[in-house]
C-alpha positions as CSV (number, residue, x, y, z in Angstrom):
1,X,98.1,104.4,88.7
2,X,101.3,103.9,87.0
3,X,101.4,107.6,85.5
4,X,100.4,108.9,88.5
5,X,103.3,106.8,91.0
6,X,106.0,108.2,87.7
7,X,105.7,111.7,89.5
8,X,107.2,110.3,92.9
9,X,109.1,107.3,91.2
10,X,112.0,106.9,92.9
11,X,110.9,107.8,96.4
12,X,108.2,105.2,96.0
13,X,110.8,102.9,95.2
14,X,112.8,104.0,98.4
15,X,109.1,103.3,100.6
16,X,108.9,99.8,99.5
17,X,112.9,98.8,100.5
18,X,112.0,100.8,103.8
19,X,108.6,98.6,104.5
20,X,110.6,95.6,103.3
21,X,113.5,96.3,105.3
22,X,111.4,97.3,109.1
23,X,109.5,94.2,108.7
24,X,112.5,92.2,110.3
25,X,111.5,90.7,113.3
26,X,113.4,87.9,115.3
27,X,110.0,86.2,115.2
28,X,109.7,84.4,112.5
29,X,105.9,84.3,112.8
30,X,105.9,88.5,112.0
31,X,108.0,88.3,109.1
32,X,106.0,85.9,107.4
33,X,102.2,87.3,108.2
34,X,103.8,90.9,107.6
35,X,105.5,89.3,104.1
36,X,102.2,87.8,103.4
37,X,100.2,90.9,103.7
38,X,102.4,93.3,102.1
39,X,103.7,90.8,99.1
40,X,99.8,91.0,98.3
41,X,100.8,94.6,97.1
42,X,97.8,96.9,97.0
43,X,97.6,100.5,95.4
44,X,99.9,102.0,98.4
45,X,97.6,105.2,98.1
46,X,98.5,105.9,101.4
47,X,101.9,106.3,101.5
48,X,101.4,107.7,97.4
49,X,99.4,110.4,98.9
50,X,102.4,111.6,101.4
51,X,104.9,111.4,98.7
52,X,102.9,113.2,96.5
53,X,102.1,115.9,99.1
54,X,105.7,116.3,99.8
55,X,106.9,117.1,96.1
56,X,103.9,119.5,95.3
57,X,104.8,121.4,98.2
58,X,108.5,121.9,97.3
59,X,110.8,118.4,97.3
60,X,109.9,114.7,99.1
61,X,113.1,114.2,101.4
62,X,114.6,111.2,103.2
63,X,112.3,112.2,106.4
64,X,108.9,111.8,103.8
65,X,109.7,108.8,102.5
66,X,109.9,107.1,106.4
67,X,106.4,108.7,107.2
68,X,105.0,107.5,103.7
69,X,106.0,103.8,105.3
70,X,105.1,105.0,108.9
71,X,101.2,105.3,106.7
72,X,101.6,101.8,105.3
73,X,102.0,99.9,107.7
74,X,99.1,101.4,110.2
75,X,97.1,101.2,107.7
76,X,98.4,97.4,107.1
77,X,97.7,96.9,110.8
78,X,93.9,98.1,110.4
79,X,94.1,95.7,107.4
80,X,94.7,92.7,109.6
81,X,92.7,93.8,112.3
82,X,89.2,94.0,110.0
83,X,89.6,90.9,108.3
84,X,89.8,89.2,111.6
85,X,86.4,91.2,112.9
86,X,84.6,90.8,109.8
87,X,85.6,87.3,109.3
88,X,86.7,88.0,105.7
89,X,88.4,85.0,103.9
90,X,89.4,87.0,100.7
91,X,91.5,90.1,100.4
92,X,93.1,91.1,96.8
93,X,92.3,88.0,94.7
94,X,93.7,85.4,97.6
95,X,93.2,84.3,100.9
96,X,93.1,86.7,104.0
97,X,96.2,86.4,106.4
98,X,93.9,85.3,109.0
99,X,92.5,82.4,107.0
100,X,96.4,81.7,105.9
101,X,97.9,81.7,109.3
102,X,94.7,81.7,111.8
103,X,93.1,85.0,114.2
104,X,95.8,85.2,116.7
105,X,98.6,85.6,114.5
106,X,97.1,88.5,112.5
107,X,96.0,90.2,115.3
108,X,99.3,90.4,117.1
109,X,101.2,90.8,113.7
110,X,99.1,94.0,113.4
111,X,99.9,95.0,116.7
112,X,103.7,95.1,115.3
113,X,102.7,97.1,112.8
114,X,101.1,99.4,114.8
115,X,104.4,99.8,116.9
116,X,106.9,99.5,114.4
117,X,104.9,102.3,112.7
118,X,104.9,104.3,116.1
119,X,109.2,103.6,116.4
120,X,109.5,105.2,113.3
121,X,108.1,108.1,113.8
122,X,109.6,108.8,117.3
123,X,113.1,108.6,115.1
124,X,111.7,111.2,113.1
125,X,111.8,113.4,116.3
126,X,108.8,115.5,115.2
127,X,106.4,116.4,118.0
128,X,103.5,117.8,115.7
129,X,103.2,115.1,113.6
130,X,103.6,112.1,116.2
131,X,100.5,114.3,118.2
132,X,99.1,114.4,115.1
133,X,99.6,110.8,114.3
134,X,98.3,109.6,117.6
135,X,95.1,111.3,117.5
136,X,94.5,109.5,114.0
137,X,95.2,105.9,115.2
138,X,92.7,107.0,118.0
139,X,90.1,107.8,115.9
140,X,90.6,105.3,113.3
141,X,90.1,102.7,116.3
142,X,86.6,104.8,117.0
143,X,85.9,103.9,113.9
144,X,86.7,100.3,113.6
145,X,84.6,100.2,117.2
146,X,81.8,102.4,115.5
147,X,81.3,100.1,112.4
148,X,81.2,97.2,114.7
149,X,78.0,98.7,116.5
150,X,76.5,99.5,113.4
151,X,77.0,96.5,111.8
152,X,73.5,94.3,111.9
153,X,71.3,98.3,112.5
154,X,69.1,98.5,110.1
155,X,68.2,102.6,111.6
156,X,72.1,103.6,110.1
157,X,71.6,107.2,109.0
158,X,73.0,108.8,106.2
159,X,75.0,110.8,108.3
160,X,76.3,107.6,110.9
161,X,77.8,106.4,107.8
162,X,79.4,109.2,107.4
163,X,80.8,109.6,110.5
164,X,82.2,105.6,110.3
165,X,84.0,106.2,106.9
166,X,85.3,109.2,107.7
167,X,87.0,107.7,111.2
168,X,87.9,104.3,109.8
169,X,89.2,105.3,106.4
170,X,89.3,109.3,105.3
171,X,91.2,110.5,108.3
172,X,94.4,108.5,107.5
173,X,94.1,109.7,103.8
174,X,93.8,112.8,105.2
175,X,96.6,112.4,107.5
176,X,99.1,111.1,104.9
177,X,98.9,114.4,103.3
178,X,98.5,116.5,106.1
179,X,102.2,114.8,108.0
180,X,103.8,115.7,104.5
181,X,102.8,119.3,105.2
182,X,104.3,119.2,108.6
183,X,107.7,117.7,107.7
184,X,107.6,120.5,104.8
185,X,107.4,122.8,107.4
186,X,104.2,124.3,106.0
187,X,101.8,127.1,107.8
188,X,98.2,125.7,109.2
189,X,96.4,127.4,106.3
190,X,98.7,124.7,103.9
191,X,98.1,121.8,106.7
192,X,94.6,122.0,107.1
193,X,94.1,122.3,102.8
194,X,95.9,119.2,102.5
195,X,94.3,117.1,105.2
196,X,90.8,118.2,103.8
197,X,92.2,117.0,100.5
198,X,93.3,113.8,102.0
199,X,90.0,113.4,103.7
200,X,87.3,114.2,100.9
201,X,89.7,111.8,98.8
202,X,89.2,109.4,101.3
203,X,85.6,109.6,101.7
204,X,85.1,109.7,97.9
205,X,87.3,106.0,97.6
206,X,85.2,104.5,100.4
207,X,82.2,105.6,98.7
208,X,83.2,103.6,95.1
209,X,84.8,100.3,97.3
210,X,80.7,100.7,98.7
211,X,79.6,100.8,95.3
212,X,81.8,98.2,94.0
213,X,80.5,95.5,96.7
214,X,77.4,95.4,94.8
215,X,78.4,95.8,91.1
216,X,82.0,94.8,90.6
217,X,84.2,92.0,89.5
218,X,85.7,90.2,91.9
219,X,88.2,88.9,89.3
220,X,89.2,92.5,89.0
221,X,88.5,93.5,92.8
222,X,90.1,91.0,94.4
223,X,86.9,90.7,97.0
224,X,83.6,88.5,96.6
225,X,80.3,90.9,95.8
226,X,78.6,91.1,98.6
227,X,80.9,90.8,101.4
228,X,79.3,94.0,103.2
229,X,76.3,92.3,103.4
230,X,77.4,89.2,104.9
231,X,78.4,91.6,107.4
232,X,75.0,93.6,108.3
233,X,77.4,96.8,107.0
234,X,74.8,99.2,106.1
235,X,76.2,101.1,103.7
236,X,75.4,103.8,101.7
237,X,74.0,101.9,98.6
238,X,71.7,99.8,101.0
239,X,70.7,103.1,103.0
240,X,69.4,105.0,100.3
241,X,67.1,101.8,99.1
242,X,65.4,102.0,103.1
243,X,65.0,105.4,102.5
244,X,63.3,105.3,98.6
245,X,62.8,101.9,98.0
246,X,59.5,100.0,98.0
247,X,58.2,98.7,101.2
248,X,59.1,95.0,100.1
249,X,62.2,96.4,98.7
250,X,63.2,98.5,101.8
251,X,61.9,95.0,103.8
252,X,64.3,92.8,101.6
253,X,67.4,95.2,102.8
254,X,66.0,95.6,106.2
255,X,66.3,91.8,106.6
256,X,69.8,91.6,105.1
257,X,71.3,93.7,107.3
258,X,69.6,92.7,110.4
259,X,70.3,89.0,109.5
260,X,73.7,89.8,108.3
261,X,72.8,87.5,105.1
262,X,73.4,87.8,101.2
263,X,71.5,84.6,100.7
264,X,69.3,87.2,98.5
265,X,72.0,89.0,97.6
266,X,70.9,89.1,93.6
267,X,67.9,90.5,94.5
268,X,68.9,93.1,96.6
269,X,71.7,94.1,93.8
270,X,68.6,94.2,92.2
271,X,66.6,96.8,94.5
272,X,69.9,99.2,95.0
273,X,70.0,99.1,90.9
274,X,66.6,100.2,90.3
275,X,66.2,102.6,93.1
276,X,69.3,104.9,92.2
277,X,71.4,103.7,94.8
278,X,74.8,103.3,93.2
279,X,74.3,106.2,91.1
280,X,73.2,108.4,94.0
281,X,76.7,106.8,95.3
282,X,78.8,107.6,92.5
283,X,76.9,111.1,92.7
284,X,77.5,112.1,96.3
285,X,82.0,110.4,95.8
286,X,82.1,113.2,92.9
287,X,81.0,115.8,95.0
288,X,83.9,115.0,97.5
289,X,86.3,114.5,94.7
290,X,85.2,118.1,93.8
291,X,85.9,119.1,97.1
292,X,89.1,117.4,97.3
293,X,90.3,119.3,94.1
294,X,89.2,122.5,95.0
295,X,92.1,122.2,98.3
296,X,94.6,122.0,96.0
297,X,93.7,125.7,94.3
298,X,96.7,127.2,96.7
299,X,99.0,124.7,95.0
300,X,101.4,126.0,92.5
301,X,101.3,123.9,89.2
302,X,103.5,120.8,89.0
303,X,103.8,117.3,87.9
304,X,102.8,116.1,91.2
305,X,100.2,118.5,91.9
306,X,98.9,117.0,88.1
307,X,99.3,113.1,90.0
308,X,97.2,114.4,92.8
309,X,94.0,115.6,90.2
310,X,94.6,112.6,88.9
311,X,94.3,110.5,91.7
312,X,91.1,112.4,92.7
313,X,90.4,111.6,89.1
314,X,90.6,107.9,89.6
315,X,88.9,107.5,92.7
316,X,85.5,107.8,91.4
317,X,86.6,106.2,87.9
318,X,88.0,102.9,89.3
319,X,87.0,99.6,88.4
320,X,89.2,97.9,91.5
């Protein structure tokens, strides 16, 4: 990750004083949840992914570097909003905000991000992208709503899955890139390549973080195994077992979702092992990470262009 921030070094540097700086709030309650969530660092792809867009498509100016934080901090906000739905008590090796300060405070802190992100971009004075930028909030609340009534339904298809990652996580990856575009001042044919980079990324990372609930460290994660289960989140690893597994094996995950319980959790890591399902994962992220690359064939060759592979690279090669 280091290598691939070095192509955008000094602008990321300039998105992290921004984020810093628009977190000030007369309310002290803000400041600290917002501190608290953002001190816990992260990988930033987000706003990487805007930066990174912006200098492969000719130079990353003063007005990319505000939407790269304008990205952060919605995304933020959806952070604080699903560990208070999901109940989650660990986020990046240490204690959610919600279990730090309580349900209230994260919610409404994340409603500040929300707006703080929204005054930003209205100072940016760009009609496009603020349309654009709505309609992804929109949809990225679908989402959130959408993986709610999923959650506990055993009957997910392969393609309602789809559908919920691609609204709850893809379309902001997609949007990060595409915003870059517009502040470029790039045609649709340029717009639409990098959003569909953006967006197969994104579905390819959701795809490994699915993966990785079942078969990674949480020493290295930062997240306990098995959290998805304890929320009835049928995801991908878990759908392909009801559709190849056993009966008893398809009955074992049937019962964990519906029950929303990991109290079997080793056997069921069991059952997705031996029926394929994380490699049939890992198989289905590189296709989109192959679709992902193949938007950025317009691109003339560059360092960040490079960063970009590379990130596509690393999102099905990640251990965290």
């Amino acid at each position: 990750m280091q290598d691939i921030r070095d192509a955008v070094a000094d602008e990321f540097e300039q998105v992290n004083h921004l984020i810093i700086e628009q977190l000030h709030s007369d309310v002290d309650m803000v400041e600290n949840v917002g501190h608290y969530i953002v001190d816990a660092g992260g990988k930033r792809l987000r706003p990487l992914l805007a930066l990174l867009t912006a200098k492969a498509l000719g130079g990353c100016e003063a007005q990319h570097v505000t939407f790269a934080a304008v990205v952060e901090f919605i995304h933020t906000a959806t952070l604080l909003h699903d560990d208070v739905v999901d109940i989650s008590q660990l986020r990046r090796g240490r204690p959610t905000a919600n279990a730090e300060f309580g349900n209230a405070p994260s919610v409404l802190v994340g409603d500040f991000l929300y707006t703080r992100a929204f005054q930003l971009m209205v100072q940016l004075d760009h009609m496009p992208l603020l349309h654009h930028m709505a309609d992804t909030t929109n949809t990225i609340a679908e989402g959130e709503v959408l993986q709610l009534v999923r959650a506990g339904d055993a009957e997910t298809s392969e393609a309602q899955y789809l559908d919920v990652i691609t609204r709850k996580t893809a379309v902001l990856f997609g949007a990060a890139c595409r915003g870059a575009a517009l502040l470029s001042g790039e045609d649709a044919t340029c717009c639409d390549a990098m959003e569909q980079f953006g967006i197969n990324l994104g579905i390819a990372f959701q795809m490994i973080d699915d993966v990785l609930d079942y078969e990674g460290d949480p020493a290295v994660t930062g997240k306990n195994i098995g959290d998805d289960l304890t929320e009835g989140k049928p995801t991908l690893p878990l759908i392909h077992v009801l559709k190849t597994g056993t009966e008893s094996q398809q009955g074992l995950v049937r019962e964990a979702i519906t029950q929303r319980s990991a109290d079997k959790l080793a056997d069921i890591v069991t059952a997705v092992r031996d029926c394929g399902g994380l490699t049939e994962t890992r198989n289905q992220a590189s296709a989109y990470r192959d679709k992902a690359m193949a938007s950025l064939d317009g691109l003339s060759d560059s360092a960040a262009k490079q960063a970009m592979e590379a990130l596509a690279e690393l999102s099905v090669s990640r251990d965290h």
